[in-house]
N, C-alpha and C positions, 0 to 999 in steps of 0.2 A: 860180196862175200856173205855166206849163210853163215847164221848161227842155230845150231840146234842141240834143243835140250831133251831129254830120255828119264823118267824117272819122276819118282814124289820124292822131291827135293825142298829139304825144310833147314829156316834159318840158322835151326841151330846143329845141322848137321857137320862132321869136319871138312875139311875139300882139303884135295890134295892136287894141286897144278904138275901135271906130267909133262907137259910140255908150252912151252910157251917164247916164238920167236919175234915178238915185237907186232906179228902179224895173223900170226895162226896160234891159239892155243887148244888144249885139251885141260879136263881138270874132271876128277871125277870125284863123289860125293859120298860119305861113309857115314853110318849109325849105326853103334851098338857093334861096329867091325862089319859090318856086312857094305855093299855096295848098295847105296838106294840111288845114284844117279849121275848122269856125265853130261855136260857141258862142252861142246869144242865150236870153235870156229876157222874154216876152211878145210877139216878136216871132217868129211862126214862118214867114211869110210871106217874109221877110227871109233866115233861117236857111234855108228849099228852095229859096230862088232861087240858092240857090250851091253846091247839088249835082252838077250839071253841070260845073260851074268846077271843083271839087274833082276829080270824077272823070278832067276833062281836063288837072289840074295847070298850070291857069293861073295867069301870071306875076301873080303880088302886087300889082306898079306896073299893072294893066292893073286891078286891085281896088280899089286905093286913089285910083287918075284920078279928081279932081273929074270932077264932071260939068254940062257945060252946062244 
């Protein structure tokens, strides 16, 4: 299983665990509200879909929006 990480990810950023089944997580990494970076493991599909996000320092709450 890979793990891969996206992002300048620092200690004292918040992290938010989006997903996590024992076996595969995701979690992505927030400063100042913006997204500075995403963690997942077996999910890398998941983890590139948010490199764009990352590079655009999109807001958290626009991450975390349920989605219809």
């Amino acid at each position: 299983m890979k793990i891969q990480a996206l992002g300048a990810i620092r200690a004292d950023d918040t992290v938010h665990v989006v997903r996590d089944d024992g076996r595969k997580f995701l979690a992505y990494y927030e400063r100042d509200g913006r997204l500075t970076g995403v963690v997942g493991a077996g999910l890398p599909g998941q983890v590139m879909k948010m490199r764009g996000k990352i590079a655009a320092g999109a807001p958290i709450t626009e991450i975390l929006a349920p989605t219809s």
